[in-house]
mmCIF entry with sequence, helices, sheets and N, C-alpha, C, O atoms, coordinates in Angstrom:
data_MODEL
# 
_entry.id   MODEL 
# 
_entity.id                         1 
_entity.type                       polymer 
_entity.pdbx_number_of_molecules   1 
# 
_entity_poly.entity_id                      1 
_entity_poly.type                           'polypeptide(L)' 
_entity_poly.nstd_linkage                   no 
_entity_poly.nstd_monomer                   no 
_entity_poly.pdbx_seq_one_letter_code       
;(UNK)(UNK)(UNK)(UNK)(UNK)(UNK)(UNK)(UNK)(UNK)(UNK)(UNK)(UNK)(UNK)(UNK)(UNK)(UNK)
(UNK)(UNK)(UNK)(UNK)(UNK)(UNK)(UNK)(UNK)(UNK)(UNK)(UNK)(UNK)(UNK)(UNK)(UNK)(UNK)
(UNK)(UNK)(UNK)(UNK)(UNK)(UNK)(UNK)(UNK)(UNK)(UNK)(UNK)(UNK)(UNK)(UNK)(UNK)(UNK)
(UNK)(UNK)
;
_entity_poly.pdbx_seq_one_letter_code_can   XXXXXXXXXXXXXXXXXXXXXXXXXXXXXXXXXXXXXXXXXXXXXXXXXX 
_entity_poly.pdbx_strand_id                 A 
# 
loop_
_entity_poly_seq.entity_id 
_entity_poly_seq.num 
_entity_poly_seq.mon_id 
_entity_poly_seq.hetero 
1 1  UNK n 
1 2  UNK n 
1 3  UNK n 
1 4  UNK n 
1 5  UNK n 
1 6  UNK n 
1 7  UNK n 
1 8  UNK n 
1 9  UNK n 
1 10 UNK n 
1 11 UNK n 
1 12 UNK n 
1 13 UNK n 
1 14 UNK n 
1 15 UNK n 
1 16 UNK n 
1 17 UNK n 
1 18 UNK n 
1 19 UNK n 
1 20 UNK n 
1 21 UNK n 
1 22 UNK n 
1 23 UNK n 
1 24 UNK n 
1 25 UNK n 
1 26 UNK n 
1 27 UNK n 
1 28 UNK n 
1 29 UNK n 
1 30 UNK n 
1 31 UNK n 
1 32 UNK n 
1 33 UNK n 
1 34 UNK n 
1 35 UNK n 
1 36 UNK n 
1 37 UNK n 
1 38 UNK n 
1 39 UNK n 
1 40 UNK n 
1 41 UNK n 
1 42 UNK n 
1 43 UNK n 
1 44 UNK n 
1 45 UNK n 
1 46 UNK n 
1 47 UNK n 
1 48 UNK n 
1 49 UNK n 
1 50 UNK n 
# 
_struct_asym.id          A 
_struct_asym.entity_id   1 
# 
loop_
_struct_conf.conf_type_id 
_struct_conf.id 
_struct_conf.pdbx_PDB_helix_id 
_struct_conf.beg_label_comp_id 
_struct_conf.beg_label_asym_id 
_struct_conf.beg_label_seq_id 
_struct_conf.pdbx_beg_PDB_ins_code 
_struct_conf.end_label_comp_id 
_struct_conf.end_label_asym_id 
_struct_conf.end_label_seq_id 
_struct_conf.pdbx_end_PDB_ins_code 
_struct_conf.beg_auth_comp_id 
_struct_conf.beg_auth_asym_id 
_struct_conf.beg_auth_seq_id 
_struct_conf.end_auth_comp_id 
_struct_conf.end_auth_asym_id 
_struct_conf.end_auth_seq_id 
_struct_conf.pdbx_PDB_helix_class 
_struct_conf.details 
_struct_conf.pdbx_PDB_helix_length 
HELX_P HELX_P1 AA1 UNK A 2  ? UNK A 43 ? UNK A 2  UNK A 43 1 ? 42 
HELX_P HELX_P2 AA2 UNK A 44 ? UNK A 46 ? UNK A 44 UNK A 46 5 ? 3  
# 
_struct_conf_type.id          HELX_P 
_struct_conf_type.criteria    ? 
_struct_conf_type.reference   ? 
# 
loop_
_atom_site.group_PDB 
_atom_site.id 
_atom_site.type_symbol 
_atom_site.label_atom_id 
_atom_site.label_alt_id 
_atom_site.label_comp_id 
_atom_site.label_asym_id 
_atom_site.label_entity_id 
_atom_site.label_seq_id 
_atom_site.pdbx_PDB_ins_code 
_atom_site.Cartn_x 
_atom_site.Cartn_y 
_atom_site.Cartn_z 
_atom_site.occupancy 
_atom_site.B_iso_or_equiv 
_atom_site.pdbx_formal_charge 
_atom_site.auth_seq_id 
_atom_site.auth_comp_id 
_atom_site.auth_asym_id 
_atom_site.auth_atom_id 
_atom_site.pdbx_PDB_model_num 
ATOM 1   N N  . UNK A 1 1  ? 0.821   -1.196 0.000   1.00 0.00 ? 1  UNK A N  1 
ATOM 2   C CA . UNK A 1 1  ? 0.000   0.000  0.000   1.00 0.00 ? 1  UNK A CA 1 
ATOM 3   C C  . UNK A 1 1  ? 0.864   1.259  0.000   1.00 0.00 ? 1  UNK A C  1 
ATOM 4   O O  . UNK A 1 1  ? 0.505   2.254  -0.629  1.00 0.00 ? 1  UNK A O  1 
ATOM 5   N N  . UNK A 1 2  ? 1.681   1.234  0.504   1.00 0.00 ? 2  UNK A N  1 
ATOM 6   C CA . UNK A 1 2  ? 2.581   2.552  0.607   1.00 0.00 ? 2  UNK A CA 1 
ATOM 7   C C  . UNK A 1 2  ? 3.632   2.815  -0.637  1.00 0.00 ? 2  UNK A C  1 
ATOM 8   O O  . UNK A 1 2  ? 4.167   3.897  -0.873  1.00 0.00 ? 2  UNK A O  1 
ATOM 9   N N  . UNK A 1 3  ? 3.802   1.661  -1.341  1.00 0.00 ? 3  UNK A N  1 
ATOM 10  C CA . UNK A 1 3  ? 4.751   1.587  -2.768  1.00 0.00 ? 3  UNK A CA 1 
ATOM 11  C C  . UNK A 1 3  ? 3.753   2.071  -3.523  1.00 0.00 ? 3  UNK A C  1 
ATOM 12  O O  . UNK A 1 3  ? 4.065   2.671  -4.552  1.00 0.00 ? 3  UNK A O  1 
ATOM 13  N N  . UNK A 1 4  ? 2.234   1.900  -3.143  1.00 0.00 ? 4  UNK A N  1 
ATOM 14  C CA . UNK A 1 4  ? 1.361   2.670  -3.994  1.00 0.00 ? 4  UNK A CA 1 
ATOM 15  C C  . UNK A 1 4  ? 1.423   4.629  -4.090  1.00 0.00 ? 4  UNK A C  1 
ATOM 16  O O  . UNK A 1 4  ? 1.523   5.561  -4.888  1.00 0.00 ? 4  UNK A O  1 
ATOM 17  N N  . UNK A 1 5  ? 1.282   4.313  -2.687  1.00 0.00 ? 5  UNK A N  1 
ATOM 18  C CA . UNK A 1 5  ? 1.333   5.766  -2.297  1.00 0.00 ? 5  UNK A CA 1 
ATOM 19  C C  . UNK A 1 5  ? 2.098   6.469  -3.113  1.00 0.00 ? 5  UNK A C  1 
ATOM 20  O O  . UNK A 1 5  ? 1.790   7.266  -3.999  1.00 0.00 ? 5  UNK A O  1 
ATOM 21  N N  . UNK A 1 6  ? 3.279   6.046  -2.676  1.00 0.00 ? 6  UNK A N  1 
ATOM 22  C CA . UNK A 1 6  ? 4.501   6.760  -3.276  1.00 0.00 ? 6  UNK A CA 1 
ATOM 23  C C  . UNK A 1 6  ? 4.730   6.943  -5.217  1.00 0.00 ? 6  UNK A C  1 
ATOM 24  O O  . UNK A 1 6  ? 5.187   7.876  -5.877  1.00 0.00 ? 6  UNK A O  1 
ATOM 25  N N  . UNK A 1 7  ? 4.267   5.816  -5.560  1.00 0.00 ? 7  UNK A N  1 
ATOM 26  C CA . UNK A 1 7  ? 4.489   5.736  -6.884  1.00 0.00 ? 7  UNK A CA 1 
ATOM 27  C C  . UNK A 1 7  ? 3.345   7.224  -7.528  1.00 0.00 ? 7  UNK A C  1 
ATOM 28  O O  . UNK A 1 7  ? 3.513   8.061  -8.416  1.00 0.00 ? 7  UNK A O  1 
ATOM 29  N N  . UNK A 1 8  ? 2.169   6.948  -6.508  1.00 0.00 ? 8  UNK A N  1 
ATOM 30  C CA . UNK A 1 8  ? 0.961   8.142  -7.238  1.00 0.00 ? 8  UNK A CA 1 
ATOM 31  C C  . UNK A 1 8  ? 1.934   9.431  -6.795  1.00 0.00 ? 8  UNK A C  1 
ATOM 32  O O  . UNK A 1 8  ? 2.271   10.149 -7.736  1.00 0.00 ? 8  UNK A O  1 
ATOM 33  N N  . UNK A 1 9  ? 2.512   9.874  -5.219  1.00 0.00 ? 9  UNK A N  1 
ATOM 34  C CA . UNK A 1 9  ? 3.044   10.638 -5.486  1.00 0.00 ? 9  UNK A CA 1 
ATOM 35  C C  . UNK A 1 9  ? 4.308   11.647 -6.273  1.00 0.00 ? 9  UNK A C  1 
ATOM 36  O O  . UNK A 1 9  ? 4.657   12.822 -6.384  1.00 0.00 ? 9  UNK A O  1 
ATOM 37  N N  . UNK A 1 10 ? 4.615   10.506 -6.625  1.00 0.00 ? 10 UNK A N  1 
ATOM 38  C CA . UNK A 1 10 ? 5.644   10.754 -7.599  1.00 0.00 ? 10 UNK A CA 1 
ATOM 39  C C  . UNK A 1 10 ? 5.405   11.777 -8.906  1.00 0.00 ? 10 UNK A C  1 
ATOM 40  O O  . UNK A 1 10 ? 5.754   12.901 -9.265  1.00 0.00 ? 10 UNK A O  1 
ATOM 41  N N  . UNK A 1 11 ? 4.324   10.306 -9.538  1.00 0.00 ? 11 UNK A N  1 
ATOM 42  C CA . UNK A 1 11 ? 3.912   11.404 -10.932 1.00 0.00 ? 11 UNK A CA 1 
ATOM 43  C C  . UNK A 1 11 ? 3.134   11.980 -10.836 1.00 0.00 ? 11 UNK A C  1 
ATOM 44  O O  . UNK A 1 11 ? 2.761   12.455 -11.909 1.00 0.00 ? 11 UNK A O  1 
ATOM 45  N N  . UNK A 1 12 ? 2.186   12.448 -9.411  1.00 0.00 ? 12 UNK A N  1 
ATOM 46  C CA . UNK A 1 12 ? 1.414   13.704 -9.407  1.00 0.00 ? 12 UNK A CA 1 
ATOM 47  C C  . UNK A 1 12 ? 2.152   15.097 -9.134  1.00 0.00 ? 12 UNK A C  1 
ATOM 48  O O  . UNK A 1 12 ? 1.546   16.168 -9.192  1.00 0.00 ? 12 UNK A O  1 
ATOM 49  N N  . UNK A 1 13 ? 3.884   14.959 -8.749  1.00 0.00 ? 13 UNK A N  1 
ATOM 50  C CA . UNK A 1 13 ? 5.215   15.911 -8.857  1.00 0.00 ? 13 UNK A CA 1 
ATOM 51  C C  . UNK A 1 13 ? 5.013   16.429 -10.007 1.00 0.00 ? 13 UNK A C  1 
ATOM 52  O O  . UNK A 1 13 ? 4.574   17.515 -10.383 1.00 0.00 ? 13 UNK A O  1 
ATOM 53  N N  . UNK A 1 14 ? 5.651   14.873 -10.870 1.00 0.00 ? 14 UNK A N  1 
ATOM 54  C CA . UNK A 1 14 ? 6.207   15.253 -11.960 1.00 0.00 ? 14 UNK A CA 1 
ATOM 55  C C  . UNK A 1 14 ? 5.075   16.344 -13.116 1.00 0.00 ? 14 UNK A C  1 
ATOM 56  O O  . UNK A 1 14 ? 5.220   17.226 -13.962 1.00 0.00 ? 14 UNK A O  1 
ATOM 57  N N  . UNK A 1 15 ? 4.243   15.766 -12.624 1.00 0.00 ? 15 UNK A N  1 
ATOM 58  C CA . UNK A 1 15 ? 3.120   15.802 -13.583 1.00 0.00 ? 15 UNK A CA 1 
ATOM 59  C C  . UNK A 1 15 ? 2.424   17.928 -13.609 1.00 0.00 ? 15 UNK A C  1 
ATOM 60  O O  . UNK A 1 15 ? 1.966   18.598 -14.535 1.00 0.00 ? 15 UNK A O  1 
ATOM 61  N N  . UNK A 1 16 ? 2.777   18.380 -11.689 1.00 0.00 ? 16 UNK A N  1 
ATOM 62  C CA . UNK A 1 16 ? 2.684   19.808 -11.092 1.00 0.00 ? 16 UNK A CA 1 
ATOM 63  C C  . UNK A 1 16 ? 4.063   20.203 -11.965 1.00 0.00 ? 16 UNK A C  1 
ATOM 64  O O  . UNK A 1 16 ? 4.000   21.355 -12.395 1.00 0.00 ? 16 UNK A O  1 
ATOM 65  N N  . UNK A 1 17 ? 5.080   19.613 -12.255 1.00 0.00 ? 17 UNK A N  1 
ATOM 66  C CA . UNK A 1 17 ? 6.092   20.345 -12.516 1.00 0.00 ? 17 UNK A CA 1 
ATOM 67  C C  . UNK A 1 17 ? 6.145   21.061 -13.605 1.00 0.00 ? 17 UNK A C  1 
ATOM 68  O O  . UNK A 1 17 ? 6.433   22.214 -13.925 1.00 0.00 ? 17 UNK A O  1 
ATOM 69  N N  . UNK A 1 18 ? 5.714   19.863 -14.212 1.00 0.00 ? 18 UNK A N  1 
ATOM 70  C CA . UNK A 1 18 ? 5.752   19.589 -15.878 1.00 0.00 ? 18 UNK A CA 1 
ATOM 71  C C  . UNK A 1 18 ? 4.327   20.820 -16.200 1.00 0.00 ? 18 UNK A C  1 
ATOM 72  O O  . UNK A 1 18 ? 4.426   21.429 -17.265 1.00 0.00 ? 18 UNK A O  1 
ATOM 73  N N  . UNK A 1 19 ? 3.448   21.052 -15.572 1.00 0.00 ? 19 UNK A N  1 
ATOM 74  C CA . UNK A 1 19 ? 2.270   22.323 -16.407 1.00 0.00 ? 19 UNK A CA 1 
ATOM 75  C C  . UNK A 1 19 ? 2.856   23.332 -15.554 1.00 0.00 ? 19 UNK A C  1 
ATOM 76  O O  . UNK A 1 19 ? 2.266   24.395 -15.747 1.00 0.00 ? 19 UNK A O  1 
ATOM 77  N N  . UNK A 1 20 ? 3.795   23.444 -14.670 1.00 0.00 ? 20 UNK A N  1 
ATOM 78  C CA . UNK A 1 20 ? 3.922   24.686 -14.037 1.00 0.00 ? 20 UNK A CA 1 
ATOM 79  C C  . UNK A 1 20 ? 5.590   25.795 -15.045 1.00 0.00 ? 20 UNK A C  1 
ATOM 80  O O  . UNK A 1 20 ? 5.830   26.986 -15.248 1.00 0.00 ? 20 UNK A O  1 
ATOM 81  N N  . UNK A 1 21 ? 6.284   24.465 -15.365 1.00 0.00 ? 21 UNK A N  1 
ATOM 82  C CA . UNK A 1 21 ? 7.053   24.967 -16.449 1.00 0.00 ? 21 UNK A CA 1 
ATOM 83  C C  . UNK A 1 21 ? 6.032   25.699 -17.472 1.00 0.00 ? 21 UNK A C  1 
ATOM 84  O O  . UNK A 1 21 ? 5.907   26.920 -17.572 1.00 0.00 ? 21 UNK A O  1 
ATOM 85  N N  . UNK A 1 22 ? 5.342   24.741 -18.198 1.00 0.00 ? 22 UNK A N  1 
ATOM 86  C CA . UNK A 1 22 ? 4.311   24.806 -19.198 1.00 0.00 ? 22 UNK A CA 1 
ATOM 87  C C  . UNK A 1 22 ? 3.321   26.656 -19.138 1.00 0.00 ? 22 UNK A C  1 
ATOM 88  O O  . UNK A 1 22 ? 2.983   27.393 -20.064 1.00 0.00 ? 22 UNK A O  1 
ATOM 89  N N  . UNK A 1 23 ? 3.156   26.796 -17.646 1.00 0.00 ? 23 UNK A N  1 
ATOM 90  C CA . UNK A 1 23 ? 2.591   27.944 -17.318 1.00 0.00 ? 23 UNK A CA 1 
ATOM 91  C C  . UNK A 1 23 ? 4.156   29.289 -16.952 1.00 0.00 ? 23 UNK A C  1 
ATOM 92  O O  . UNK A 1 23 ? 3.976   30.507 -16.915 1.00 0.00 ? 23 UNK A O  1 
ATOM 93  N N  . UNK A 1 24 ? 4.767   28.983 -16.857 1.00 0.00 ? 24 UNK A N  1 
ATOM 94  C CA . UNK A 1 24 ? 6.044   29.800 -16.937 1.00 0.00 ? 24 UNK A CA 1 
ATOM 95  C C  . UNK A 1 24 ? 6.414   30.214 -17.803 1.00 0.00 ? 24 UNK A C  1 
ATOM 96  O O  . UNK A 1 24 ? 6.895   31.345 -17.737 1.00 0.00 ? 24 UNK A O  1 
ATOM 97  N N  . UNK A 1 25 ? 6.378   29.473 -19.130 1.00 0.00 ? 25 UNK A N  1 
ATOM 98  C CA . UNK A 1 25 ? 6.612   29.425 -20.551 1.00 0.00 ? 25 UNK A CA 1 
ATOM 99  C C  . UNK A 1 25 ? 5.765   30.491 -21.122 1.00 0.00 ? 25 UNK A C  1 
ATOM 100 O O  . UNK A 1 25 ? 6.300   31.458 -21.666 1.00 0.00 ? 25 UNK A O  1 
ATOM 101 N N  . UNK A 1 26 ? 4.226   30.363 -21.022 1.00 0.00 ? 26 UNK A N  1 
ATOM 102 C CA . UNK A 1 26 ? 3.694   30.919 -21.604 1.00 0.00 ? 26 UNK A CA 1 
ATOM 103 C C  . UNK A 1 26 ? 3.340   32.687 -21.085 1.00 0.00 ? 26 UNK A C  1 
ATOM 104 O O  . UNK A 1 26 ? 2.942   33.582 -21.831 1.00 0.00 ? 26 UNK A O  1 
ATOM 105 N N  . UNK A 1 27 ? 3.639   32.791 -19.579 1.00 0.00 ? 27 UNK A N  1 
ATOM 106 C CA . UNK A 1 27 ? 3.683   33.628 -19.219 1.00 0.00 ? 27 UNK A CA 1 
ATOM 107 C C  . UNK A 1 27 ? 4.630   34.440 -19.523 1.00 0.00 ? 27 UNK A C  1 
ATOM 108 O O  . UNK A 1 27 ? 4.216   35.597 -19.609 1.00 0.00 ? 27 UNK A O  1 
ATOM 109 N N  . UNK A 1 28 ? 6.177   34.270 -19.803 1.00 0.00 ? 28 UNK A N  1 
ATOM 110 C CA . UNK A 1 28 ? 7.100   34.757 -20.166 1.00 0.00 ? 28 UNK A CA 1 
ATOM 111 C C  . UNK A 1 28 ? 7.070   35.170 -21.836 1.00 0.00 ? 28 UNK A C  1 
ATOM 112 O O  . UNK A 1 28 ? 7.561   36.210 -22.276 1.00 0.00 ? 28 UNK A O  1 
ATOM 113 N N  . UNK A 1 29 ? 6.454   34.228 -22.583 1.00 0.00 ? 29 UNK A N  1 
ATOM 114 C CA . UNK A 1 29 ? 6.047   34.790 -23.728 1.00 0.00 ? 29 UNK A CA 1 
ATOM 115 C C  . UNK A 1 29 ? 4.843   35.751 -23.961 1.00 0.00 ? 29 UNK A C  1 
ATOM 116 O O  . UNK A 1 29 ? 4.762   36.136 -25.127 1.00 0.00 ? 29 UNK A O  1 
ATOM 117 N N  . UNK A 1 30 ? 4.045   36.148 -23.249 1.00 0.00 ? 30 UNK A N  1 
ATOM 118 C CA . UNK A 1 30 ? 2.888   36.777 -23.141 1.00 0.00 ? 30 UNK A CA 1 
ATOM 119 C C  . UNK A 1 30 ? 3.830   38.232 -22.655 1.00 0.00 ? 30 UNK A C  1 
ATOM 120 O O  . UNK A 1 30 ? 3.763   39.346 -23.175 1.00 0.00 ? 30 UNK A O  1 
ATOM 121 N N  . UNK A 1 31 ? 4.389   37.952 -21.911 1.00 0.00 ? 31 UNK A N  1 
ATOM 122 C CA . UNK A 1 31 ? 5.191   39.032 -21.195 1.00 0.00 ? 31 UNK A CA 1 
ATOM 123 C C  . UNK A 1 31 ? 5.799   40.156 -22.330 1.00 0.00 ? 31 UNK A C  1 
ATOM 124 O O  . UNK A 1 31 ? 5.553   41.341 -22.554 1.00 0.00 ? 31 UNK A O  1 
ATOM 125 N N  . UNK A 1 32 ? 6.697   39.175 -22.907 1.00 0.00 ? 32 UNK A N  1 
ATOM 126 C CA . UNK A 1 32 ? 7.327   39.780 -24.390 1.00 0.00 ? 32 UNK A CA 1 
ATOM 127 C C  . UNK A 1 32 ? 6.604   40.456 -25.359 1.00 0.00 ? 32 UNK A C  1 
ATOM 128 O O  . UNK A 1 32 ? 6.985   41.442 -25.990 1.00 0.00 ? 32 UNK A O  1 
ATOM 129 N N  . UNK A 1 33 ? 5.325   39.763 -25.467 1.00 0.00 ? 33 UNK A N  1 
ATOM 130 C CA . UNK A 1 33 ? 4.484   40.579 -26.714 1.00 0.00 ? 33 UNK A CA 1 
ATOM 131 C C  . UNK A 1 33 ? 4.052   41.527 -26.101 1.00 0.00 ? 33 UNK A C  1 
ATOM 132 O O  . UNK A 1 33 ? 4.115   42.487 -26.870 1.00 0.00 ? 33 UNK A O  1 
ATOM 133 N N  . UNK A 1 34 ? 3.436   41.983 -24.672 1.00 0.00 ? 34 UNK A N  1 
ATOM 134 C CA . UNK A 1 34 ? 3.062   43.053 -24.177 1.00 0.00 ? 34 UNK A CA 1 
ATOM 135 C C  . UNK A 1 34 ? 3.959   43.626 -24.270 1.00 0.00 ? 34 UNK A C  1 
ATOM 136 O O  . UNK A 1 34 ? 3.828   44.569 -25.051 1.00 0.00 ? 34 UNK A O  1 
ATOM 137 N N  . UNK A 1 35 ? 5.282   43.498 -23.654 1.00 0.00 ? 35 UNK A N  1 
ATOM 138 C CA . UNK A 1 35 ? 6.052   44.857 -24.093 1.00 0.00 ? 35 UNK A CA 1 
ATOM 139 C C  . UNK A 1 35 ? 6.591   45.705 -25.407 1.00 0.00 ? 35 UNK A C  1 
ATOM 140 O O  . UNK A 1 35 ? 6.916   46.866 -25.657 1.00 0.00 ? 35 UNK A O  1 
ATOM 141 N N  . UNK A 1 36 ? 6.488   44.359 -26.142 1.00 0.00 ? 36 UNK A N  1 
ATOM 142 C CA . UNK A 1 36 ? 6.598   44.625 -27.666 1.00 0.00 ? 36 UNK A CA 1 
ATOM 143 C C  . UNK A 1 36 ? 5.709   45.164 -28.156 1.00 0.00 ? 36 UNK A C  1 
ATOM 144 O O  . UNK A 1 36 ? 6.114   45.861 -29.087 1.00 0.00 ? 36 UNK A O  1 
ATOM 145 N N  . UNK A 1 37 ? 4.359   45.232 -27.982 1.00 0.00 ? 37 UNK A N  1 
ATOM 146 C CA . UNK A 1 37 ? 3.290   45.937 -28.746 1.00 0.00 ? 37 UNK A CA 1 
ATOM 147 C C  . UNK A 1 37 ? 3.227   47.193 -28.130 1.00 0.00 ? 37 UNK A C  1 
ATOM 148 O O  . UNK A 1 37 ? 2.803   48.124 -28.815 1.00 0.00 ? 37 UNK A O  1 
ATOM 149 N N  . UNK A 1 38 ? 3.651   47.458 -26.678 1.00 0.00 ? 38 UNK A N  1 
ATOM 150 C CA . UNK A 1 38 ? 3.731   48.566 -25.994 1.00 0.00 ? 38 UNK A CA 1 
ATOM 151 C C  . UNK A 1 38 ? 4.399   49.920 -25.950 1.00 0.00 ? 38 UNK A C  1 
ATOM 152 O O  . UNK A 1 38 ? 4.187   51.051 -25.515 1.00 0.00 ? 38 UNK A O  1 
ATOM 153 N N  . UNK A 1 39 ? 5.534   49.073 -26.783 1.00 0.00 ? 39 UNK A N  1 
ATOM 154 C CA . UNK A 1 39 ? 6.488   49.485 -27.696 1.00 0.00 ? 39 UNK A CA 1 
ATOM 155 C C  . UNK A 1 39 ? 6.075   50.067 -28.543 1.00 0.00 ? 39 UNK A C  1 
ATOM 156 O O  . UNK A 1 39 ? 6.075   51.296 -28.463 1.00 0.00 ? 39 UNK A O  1 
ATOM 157 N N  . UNK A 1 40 ? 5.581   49.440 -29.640 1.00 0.00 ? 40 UNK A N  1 
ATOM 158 C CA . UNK A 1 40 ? 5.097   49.782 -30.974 1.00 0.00 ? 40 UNK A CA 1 
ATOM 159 C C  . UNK A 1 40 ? 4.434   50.939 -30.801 1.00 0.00 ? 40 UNK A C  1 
ATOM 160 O O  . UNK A 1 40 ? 4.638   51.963 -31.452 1.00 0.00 ? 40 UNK A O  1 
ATOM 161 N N  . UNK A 1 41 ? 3.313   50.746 -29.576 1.00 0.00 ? 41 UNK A N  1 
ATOM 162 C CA . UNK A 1 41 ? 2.267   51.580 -29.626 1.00 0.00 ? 41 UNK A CA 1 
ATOM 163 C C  . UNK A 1 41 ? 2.887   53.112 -29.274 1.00 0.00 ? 41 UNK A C  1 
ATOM 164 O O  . UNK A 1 41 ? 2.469   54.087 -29.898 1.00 0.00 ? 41 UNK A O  1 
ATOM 165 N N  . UNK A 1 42 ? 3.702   53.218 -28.445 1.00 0.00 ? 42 UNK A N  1 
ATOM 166 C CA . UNK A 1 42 ? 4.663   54.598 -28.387 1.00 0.00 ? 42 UNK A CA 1 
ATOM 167 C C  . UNK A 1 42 ? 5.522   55.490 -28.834 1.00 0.00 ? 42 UNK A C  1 
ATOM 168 O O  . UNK A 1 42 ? 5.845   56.651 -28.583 1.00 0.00 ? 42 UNK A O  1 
ATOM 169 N N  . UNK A 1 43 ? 5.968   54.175 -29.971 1.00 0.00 ? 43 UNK A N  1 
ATOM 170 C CA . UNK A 1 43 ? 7.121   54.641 -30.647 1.00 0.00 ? 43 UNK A CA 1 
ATOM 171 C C  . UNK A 1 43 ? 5.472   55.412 -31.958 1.00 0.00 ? 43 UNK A C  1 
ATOM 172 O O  . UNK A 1 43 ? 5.247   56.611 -31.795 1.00 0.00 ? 43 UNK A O  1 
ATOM 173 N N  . UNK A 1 44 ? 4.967   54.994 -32.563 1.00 0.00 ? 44 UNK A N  1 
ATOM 174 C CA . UNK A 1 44 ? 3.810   55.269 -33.551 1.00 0.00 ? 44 UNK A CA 1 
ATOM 175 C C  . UNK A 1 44 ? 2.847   56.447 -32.679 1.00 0.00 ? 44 UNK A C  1 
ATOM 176 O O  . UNK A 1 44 ? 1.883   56.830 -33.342 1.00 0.00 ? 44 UNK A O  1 
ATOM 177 N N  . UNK A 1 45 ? 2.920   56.817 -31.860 1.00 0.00 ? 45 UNK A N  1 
ATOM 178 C CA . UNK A 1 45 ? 1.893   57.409 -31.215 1.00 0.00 ? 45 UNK A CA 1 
ATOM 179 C C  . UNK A 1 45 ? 1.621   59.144 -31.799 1.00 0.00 ? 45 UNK A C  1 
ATOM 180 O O  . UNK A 1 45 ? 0.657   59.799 -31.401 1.00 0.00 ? 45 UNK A O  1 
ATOM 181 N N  . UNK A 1 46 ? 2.561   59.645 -32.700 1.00 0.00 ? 46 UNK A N  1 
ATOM 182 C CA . UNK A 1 46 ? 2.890   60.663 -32.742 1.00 0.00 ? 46 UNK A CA 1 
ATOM 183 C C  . UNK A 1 46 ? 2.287   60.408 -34.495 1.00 0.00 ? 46 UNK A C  1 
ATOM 184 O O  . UNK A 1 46 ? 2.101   61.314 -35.307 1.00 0.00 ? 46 UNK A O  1 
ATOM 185 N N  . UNK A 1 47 ? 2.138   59.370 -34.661 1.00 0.00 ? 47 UNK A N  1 
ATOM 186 C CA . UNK A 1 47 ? 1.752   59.574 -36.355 1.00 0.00 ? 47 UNK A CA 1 
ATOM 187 C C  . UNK A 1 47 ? -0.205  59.403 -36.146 1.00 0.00 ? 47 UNK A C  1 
ATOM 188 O O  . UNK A 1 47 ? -1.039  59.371 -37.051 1.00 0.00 ? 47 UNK A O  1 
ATOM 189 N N  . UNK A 1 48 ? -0.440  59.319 -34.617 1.00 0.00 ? 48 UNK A N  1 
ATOM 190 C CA . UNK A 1 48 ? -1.725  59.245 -35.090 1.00 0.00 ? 48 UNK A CA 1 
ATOM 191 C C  . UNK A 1 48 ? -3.071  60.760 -34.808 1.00 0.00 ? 48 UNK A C  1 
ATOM 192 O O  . UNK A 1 48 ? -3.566  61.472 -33.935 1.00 0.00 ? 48 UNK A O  1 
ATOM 193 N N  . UNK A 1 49 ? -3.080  60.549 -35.900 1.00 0.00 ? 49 UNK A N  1 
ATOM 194 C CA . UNK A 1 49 ? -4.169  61.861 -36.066 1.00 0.00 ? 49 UNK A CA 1 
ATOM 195 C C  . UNK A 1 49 ? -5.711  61.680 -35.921 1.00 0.00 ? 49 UNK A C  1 
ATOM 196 O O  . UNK A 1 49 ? -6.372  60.892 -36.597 1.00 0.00 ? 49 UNK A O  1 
ATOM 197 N N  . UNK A 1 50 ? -6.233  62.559 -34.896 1.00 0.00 ? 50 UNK A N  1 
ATOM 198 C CA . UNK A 1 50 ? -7.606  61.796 -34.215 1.00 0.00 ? 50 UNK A CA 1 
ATOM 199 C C  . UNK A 1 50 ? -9.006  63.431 -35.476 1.00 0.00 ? 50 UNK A C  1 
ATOM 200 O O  . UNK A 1 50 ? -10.233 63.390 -35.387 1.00 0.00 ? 50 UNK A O  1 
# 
């Protein structure tokens, strides 16, 4: 019973690790395009005529 235990806890680790990279990843790329479009939007801000 306890080789059970252990075995579920194992790949319920691996398994937190593995979508928390997965969520790191995508946050860090989300990160980039906000500043990049944020960018854009400032550097252009002066060509727009309302």
């Amino acid at each position: 019973m306890e080789e059970k235990i252990y075995k579920t806890m194992g790949s319920t680790g691996a398994a937190s690790l593995a979508v928390g990279i997965c969520v790191l990843t995508g946050g860090i790329a989300a990160g980039i395009l906000l500043i990049v479009n944020g960018a854009r939007l400032l550097k252009n801000r002066a060509k727009i005529i309302f």
